[in-house]
N, CA, C and O atoms as a Maestro MAE file, in Angstrom:
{
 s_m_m2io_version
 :::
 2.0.0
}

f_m_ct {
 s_m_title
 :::
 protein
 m_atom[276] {
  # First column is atom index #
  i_m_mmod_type
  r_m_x_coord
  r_m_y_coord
  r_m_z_coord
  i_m_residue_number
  s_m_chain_name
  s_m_pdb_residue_name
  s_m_pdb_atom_name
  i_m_atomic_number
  :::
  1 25 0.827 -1.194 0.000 1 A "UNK " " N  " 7
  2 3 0.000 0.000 0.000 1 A "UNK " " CA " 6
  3 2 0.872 1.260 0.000 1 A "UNK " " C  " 6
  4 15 0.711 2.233 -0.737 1 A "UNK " " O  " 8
  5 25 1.871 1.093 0.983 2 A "UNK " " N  " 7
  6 3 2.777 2.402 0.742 2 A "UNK " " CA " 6
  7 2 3.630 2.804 -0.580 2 A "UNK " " C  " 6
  8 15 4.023 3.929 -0.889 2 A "UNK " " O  " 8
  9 25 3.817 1.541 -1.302 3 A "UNK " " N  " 7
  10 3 4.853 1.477 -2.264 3 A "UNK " " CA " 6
  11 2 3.523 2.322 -3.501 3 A "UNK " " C  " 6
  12 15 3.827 3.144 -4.364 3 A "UNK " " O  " 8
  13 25 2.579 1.979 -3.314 4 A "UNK " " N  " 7
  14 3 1.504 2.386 -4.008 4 A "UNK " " CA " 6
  15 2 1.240 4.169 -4.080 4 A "UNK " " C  " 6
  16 15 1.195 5.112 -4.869 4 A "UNK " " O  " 8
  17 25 1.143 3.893 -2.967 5 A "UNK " " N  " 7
  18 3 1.167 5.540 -2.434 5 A "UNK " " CA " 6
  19 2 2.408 6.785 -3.393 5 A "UNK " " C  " 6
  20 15 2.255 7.791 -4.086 5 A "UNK " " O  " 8
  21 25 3.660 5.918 -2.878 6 A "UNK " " N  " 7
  22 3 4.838 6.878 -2.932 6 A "UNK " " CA " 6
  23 2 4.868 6.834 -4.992 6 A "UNK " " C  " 6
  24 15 4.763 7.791 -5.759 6 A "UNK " " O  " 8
  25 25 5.056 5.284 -5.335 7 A "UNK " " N  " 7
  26 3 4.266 5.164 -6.961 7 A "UNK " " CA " 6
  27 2 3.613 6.627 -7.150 7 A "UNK " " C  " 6
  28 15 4.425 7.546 -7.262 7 A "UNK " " O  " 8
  29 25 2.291 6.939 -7.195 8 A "UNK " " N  " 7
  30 3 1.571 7.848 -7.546 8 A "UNK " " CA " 6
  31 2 1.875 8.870 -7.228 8 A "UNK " " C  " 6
  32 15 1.481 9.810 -7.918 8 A "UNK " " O  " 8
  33 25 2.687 9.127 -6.072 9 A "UNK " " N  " 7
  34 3 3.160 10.856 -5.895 9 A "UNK " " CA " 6
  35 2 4.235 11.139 -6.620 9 A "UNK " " C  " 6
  36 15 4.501 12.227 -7.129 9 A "UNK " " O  " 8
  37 25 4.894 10.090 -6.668 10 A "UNK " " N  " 7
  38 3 6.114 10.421 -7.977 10 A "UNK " " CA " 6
  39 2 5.492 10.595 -9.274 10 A "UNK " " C  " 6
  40 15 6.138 11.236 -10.103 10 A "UNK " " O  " 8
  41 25 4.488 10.193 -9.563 11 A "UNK " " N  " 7
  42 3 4.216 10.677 -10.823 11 A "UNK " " CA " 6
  43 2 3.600 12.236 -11.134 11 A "UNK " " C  " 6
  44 15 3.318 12.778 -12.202 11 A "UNK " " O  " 8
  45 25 3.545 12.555 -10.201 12 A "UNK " " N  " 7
  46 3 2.661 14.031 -9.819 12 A "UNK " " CA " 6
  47 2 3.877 15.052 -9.651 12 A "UNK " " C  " 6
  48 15 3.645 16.119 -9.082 12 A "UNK " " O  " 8
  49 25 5.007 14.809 -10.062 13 A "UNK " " N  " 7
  50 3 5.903 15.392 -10.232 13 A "UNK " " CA " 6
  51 2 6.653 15.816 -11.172 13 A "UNK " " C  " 6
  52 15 6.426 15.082 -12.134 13 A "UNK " " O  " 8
  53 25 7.411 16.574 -11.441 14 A "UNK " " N  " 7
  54 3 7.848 17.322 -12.928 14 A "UNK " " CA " 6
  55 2 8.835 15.868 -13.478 14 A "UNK " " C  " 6
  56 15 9.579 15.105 -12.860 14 A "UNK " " O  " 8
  57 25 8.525 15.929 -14.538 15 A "UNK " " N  " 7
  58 3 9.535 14.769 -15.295 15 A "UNK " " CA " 6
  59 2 11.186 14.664 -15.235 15 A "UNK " " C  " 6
  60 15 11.801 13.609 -15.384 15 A "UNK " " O  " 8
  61 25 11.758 15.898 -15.001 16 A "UNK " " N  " 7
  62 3 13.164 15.579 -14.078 16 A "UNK " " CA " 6
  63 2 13.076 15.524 -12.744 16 A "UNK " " C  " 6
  64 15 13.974 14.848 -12.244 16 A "UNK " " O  " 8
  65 25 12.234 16.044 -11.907 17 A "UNK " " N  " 7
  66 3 12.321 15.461 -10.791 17 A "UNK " " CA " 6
  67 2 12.147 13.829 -10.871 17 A "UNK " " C  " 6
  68 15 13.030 13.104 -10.412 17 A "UNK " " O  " 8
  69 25 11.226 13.408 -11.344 18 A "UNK " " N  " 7
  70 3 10.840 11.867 -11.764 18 A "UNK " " CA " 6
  71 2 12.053 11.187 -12.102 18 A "UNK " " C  " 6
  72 15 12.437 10.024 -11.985 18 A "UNK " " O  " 8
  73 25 12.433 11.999 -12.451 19 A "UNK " " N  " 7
  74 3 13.879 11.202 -13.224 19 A "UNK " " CA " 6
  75 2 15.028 11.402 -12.357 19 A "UNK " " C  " 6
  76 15 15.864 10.520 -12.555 19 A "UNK " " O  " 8
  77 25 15.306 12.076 -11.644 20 A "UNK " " N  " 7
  78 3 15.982 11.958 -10.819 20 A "UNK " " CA " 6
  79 2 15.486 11.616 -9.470 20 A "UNK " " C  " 6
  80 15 16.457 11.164 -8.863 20 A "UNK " " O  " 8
  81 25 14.889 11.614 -9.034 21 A "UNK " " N  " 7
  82 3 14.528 10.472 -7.891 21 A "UNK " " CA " 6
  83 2 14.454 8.993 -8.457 21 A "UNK " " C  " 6
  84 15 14.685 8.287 -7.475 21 A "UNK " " O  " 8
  85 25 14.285 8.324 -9.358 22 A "UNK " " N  " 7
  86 3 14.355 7.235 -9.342 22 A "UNK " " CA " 6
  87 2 15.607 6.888 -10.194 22 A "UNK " " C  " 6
  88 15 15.649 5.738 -10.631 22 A "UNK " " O  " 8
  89 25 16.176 7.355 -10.358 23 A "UNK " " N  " 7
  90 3 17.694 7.551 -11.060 23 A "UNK " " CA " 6
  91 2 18.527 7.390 -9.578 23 A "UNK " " C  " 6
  92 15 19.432 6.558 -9.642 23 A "UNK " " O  " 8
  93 25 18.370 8.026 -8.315 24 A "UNK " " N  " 7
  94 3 19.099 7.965 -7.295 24 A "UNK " " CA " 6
  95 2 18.725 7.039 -6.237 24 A "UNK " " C  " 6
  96 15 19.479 6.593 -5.372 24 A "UNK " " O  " 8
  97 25 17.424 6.781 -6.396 25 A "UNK " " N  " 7
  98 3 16.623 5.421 -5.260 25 A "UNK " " CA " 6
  99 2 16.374 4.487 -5.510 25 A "UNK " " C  " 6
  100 15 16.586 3.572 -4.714 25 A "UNK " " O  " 8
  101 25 15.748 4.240 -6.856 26 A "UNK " " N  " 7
  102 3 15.727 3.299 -7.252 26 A "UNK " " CA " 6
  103 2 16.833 2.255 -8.284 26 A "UNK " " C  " 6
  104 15 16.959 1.031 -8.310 26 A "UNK " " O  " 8
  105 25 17.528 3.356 -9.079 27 A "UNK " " N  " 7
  106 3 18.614 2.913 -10.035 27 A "UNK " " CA " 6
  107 2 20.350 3.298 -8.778 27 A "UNK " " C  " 6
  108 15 21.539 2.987 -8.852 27 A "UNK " " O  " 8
  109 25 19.921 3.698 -8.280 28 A "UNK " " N  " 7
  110 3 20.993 4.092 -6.935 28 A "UNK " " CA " 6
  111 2 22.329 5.106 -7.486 28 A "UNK " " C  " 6
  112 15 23.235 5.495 -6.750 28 A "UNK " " O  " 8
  113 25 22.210 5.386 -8.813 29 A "UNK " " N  " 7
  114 3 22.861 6.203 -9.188 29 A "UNK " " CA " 6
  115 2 23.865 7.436 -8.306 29 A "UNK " " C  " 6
  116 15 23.423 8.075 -7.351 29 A "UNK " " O  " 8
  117 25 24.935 7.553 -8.726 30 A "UNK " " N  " 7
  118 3 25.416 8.804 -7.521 30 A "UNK " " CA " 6
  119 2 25.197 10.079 -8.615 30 A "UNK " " C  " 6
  120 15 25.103 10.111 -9.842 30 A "UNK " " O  " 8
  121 25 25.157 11.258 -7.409 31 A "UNK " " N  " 7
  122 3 25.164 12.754 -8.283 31 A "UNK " " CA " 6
  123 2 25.633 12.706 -9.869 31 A "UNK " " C  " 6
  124 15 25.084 12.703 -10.971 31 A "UNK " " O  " 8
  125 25 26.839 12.676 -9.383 32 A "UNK " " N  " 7
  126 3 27.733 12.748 -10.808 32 A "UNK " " CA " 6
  127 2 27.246 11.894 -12.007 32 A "UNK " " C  " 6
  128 15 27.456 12.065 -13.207 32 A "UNK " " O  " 8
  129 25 26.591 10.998 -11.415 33 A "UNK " " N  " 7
  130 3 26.426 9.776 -12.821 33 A "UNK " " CA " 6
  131 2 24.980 10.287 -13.371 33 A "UNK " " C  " 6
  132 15 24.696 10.205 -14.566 33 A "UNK " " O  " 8
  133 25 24.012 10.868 -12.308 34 A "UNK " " N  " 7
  134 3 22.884 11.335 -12.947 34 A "UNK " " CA " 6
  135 2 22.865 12.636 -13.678 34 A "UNK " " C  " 6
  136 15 22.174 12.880 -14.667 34 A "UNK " " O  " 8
  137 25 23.963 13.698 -12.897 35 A "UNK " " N  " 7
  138 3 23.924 14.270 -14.220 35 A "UNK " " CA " 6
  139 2 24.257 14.371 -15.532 35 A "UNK " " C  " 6
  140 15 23.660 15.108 -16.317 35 A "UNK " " O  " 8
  141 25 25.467 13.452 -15.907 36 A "UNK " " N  " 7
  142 3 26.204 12.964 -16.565 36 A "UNK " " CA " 6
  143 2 24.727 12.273 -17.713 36 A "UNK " " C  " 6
  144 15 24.624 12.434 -18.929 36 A "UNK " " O  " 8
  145 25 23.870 11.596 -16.876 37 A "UNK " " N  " 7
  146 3 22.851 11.101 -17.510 37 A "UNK " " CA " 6
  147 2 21.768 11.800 -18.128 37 A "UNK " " C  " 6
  148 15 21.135 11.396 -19.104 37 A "UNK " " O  " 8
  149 25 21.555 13.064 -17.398 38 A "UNK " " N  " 7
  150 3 20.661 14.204 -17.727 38 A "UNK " " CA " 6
  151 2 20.619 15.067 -18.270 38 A "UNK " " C  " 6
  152 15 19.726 15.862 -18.565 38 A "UNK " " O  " 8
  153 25 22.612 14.895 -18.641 39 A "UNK " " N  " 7
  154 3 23.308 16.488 -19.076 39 A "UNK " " CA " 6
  155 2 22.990 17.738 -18.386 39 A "UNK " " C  " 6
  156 15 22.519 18.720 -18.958 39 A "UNK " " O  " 8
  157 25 23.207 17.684 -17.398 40 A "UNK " " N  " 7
  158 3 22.994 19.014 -15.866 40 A "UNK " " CA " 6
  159 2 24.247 18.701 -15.135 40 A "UNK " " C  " 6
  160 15 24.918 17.671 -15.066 40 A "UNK " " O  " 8
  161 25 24.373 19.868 -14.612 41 A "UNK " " N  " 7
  162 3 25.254 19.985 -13.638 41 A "UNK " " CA " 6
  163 2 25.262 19.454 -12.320 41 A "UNK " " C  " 6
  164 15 24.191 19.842 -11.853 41 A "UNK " " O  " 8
  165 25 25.752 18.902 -11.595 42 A "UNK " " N  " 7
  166 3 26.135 17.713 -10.833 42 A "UNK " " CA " 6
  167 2 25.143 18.492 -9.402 42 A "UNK " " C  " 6
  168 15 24.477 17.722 -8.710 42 A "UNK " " O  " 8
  169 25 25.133 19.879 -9.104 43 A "UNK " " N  " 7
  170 3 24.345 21.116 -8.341 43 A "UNK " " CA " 6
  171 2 23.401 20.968 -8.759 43 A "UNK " " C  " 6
  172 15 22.603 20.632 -7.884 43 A "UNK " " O  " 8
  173 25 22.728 21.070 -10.265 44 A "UNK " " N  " 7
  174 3 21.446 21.305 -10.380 44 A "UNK " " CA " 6
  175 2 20.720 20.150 -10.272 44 A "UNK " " C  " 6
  176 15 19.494 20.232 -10.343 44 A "UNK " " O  " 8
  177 25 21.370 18.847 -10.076 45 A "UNK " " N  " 7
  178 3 20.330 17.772 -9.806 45 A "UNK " " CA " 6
  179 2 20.304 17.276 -8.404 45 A "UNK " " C  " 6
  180 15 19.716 16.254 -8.051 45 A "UNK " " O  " 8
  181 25 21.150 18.268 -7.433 46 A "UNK " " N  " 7
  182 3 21.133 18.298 -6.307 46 A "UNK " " CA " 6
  183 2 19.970 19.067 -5.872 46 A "UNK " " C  " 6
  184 15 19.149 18.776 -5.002 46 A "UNK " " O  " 8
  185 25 20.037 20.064 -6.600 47 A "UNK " " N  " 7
  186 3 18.601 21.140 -6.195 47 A "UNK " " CA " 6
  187 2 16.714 20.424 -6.490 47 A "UNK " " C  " 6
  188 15 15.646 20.417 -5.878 47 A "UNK " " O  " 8
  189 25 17.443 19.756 -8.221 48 A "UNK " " N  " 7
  190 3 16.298 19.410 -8.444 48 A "UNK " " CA " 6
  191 2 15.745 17.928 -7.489 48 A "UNK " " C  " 6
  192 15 14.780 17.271 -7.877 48 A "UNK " " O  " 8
  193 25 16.525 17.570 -6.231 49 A "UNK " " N  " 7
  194 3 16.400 16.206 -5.744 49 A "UNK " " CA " 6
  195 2 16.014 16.823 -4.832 49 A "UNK " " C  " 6
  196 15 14.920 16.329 -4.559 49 A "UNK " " O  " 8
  197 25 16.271 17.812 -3.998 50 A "UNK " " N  " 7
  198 3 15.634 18.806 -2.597 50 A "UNK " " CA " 6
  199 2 14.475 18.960 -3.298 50 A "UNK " " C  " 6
  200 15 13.527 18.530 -2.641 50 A "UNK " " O  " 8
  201 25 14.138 19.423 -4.425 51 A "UNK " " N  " 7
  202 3 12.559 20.303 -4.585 51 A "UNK " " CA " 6
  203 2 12.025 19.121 -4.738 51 A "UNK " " C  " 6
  204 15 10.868 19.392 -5.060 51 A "UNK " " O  " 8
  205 25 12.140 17.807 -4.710 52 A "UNK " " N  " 7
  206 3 11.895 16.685 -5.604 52 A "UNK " " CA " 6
  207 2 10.842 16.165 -4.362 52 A "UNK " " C  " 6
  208 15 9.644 15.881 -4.380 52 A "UNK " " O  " 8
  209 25 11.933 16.179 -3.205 53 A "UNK " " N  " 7
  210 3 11.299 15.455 -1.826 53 A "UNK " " CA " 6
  211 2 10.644 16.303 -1.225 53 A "UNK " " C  " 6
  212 15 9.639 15.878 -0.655 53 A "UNK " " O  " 8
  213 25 10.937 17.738 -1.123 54 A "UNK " " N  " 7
  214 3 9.885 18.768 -0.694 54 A "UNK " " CA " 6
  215 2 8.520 18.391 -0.834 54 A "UNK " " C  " 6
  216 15 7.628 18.263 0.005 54 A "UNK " " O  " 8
  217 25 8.555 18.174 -2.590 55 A "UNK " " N  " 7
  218 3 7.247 18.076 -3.208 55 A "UNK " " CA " 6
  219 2 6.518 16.512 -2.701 55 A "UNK " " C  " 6
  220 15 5.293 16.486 -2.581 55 A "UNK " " O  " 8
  221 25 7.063 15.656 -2.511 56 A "UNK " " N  " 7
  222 3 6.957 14.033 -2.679 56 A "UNK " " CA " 6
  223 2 6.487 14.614 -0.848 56 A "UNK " " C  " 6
  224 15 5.278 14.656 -0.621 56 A "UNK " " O  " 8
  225 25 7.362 14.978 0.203 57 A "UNK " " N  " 7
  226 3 6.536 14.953 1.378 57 A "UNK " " CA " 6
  227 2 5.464 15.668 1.344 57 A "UNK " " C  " 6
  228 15 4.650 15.178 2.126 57 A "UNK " " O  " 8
  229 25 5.005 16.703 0.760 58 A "UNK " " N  " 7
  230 3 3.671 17.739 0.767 58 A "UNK " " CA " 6
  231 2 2.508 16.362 0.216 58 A "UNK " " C  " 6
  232 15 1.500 15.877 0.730 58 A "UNK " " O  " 8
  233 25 3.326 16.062 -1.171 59 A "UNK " " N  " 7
  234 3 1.931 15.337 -1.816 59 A "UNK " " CA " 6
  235 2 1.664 14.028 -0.814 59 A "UNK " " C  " 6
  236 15 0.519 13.659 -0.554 59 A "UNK " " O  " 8
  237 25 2.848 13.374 -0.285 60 A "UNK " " N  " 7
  238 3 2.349 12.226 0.501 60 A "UNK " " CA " 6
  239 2 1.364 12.395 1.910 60 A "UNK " " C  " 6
  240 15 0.558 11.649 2.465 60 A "UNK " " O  " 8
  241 25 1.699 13.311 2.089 61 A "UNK " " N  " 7
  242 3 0.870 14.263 3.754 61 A "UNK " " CA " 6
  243 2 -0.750 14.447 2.960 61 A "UNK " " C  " 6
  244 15 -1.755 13.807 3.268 61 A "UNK " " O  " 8
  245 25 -0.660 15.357 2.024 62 A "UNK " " N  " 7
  246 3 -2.266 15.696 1.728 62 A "UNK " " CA " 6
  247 2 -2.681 14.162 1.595 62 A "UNK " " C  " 6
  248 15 -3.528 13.681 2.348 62 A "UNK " " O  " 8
  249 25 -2.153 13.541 0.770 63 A "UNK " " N  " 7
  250 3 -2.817 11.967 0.575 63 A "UNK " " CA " 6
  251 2 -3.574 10.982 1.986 63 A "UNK " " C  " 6
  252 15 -4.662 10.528 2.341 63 A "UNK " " O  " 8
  253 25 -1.991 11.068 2.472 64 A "UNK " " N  " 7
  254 3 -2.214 10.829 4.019 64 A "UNK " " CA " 6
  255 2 -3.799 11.682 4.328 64 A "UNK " " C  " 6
  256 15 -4.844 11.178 3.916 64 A "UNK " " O  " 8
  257 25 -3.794 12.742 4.943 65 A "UNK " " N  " 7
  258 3 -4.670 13.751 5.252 65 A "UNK " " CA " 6
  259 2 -6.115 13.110 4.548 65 A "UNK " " C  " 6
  260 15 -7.138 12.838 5.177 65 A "UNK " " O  " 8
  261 25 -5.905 12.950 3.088 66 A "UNK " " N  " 7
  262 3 -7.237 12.794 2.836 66 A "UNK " " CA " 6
  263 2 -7.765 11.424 2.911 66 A "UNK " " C  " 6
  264 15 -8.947 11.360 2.574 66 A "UNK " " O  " 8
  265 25 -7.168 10.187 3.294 67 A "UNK " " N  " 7
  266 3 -7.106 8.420 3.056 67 A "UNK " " CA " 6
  267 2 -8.046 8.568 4.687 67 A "UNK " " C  " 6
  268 15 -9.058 7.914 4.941 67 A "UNK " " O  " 8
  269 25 -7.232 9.840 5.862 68 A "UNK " " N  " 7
  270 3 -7.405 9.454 7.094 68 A "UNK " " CA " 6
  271 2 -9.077 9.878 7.527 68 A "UNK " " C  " 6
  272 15 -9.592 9.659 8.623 68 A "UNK " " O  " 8
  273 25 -9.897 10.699 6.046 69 A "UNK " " N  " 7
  274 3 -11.236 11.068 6.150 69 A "UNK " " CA " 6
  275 2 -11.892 9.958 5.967 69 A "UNK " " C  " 6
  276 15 -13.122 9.956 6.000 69 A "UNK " " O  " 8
  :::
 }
 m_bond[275] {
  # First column is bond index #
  i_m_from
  i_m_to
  i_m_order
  :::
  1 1 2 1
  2 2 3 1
  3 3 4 2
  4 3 5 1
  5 5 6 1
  6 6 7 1
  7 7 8 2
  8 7 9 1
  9 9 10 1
  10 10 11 1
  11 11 12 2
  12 11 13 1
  13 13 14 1
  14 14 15 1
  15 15 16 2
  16 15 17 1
  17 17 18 1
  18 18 19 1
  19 19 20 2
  20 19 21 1
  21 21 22 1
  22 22 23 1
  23 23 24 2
  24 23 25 1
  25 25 26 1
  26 26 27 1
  27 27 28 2
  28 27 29 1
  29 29 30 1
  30 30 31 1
  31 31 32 2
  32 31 33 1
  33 33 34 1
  34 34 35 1
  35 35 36 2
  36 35 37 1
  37 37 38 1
  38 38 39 1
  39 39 40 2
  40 39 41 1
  41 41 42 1
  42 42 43 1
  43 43 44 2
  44 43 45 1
  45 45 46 1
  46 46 47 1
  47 47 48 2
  48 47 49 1
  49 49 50 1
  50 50 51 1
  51 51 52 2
  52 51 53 1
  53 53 54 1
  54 54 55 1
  55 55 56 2
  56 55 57 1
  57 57 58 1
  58 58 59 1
  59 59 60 2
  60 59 61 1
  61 61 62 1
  62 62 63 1
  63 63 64 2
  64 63 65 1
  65 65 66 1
  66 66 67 1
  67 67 68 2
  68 67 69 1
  69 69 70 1
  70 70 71 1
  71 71 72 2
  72 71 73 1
  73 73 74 1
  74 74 75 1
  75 75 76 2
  76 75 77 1
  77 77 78 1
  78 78 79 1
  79 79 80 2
  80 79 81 1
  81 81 82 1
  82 82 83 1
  83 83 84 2
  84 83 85 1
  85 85 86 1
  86 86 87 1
  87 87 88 2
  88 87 89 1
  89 89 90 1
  90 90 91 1
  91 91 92 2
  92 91 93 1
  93 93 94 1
  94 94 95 1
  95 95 96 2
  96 95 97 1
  97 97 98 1
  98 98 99 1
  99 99 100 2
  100 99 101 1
  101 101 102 1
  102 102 103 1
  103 103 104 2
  104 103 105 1
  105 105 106 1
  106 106 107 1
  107 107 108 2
  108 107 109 1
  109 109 110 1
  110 110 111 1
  111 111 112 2
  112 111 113 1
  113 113 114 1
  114 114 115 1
  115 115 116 2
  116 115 117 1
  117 117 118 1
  118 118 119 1
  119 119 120 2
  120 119 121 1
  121 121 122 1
  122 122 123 1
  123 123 124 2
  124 123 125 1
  125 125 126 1
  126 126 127 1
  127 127 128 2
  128 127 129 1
  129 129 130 1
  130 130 131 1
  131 131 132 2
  132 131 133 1
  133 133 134 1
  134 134 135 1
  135 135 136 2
  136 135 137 1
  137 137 138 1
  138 138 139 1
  139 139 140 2
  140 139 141 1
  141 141 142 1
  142 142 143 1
  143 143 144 2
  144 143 145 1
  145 145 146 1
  146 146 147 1
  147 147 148 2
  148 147 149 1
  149 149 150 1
  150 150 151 1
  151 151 152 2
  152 151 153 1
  153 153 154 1
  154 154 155 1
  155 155 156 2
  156 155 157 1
  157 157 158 1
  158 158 159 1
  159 159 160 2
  160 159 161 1
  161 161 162 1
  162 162 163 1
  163 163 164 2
  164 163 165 1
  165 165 166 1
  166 166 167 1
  167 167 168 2
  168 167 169 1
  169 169 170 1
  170 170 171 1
  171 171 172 2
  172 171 173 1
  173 173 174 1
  174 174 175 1
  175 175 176 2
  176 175 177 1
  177 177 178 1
  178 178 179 1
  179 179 180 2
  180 179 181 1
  181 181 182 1
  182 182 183 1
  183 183 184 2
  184 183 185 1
  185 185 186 1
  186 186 187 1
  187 187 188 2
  188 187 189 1
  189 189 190 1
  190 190 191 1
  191 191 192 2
  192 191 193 1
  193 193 194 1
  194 194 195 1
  195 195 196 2
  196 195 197 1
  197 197 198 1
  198 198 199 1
  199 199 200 2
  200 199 201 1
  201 201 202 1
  202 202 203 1
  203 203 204 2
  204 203 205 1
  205 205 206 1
  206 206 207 1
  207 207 208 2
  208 207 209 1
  209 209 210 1
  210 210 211 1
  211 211 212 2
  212 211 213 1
  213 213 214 1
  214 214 215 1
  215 215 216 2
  216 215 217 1
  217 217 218 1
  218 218 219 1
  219 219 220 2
  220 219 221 1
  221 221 222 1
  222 222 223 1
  223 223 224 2
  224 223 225 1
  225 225 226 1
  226 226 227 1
  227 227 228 2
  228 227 229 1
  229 229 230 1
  230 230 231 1
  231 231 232 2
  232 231 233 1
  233 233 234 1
  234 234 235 1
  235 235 236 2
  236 235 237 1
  237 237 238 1
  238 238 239 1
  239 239 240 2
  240 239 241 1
  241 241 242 1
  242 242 243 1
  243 243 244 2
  244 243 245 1
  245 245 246 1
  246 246 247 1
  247 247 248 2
  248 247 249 1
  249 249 250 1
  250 250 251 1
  251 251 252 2
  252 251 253 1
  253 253 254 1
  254 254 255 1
  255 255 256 2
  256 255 257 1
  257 257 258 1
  258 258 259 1
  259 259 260 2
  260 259 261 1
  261 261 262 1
  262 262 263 1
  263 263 264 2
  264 263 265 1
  265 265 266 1
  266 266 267 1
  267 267 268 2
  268 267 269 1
  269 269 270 1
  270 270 271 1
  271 271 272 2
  272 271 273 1
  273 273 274 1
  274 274 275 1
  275 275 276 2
  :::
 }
}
């Protein structure tokens, strides 16, 4: 159920964030190799992995929030 959950909030996310979260969690990739993969700078997929989980905890909380009505 959770794997379900976190599934669908990743998709509710911008397509490089998408891609770099599962480029680093799931494919376990390090910095360097994802940007290398993305053609970005080794920083900007650091930034785009902070806004990534920002977004992934907000959307998992409202979900949460609304499953618990």
């Amino acid at each position: 159920l959770e794997q379900q959950r976190l599934r669908r909030a990743i998709l509710k996310l911008g397509s490089d964030e998408q891609q770099v979260v599962i480029l680093r969690f799931v494919e376990g990739f390090e910095f360097a190799e994802i940007a290398s993969v993305l053609n970005k700078k080794e920083g900007n997929v650091r930034v785009i992995l902070h806004r990534a989980l920002v977004r992934l905890r907000t959307i998992l909380e409202k979900d949460k929030k609304q499953s618990d009505l």
